[in-house]
C-alpha positions as CSV (number, residue, x, y, z in Angstrom):
1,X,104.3,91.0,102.0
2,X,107.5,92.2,100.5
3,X,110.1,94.2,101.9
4,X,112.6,96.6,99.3
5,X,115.4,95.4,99.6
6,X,117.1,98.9,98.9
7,X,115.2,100.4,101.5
8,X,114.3,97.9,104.1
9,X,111.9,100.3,106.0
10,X,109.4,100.1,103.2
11,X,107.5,97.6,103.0
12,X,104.1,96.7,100.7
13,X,101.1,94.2,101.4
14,X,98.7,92.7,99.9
15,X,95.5,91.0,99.8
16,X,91.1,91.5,99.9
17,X,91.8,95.3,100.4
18,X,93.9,96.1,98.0
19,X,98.2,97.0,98.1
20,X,99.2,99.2,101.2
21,X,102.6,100.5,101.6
22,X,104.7,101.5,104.8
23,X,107.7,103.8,104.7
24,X,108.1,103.2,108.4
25,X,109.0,99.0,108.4
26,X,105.0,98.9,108.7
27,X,104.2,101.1,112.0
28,X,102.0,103.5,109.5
29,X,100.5,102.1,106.3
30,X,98.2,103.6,103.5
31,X,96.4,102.6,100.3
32,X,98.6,102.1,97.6
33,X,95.8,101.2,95.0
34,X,95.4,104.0,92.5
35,X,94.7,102.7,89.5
36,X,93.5,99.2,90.9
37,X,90.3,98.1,90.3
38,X,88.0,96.9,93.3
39,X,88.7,93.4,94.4
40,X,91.4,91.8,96.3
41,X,95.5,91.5,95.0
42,X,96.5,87.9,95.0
43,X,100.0,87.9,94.4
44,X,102.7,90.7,94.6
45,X,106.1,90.9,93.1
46,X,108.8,93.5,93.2
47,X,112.0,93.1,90.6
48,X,114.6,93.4,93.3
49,X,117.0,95.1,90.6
50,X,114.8,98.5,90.5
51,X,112.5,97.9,93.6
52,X,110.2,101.0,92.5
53,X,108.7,98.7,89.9
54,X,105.9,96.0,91.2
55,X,103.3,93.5,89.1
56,X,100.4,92.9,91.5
57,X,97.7,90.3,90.2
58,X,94.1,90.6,90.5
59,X,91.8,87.8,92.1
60,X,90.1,88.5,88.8
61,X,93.2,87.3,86.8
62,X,94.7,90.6,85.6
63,X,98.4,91.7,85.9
64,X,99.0,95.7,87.1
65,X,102.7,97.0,87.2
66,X,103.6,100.4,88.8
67,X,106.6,102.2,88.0
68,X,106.7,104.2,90.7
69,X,106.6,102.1,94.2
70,X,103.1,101.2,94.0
71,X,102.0,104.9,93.6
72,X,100.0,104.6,90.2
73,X,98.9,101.2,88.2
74,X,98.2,100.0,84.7
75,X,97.1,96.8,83.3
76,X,99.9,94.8,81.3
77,X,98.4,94.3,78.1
78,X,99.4,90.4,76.8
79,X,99.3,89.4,80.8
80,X,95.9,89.5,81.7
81,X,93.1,86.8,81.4
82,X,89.6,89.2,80.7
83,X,91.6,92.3,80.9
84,X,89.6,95.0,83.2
85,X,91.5,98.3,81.9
């Protein structure tokens, strides 16, 4: 889990399902995943300086960033070990 540190009351998770996000300090979540492929997140990571940006990495090995708190997702080209997208 991480927790903005700009705006405390969002929060994101992670794990088999996917990234979820809460606006609400987590009462309410919802699927965060657009442009994730299928499969679990293993590791999330928010750069604390502008918060809307995340890296999530796939249990297959690739690295996804989002721009835009978790809204959207691309694969990092160069960060990815059998690149899916």
């Amino acid at each position: 889990m991480l927790i903005d540190p700009k705006q405390p009351q969002r929060v994101y998770a992670a794990g088999d399902g996917g990234v979820y996000r809460s606006d609400d300090a987590g009462e309410n979540w919802h699927a965060a995943q657009q442009g994730l492929p299928d499969g679990g997140v293993a590791a999330l990571a928010l750069d604390p300086g502008q918060p809307q940006r995340l890296y999530a990495a796939t249990l297959a090995g690739t690295i996804y960033a989002s721009e835009d708190g978790a809204a959207s997702w691309r694969a990092v080209a160069g960060l990815s070990d059998g690149a899916e997208g």
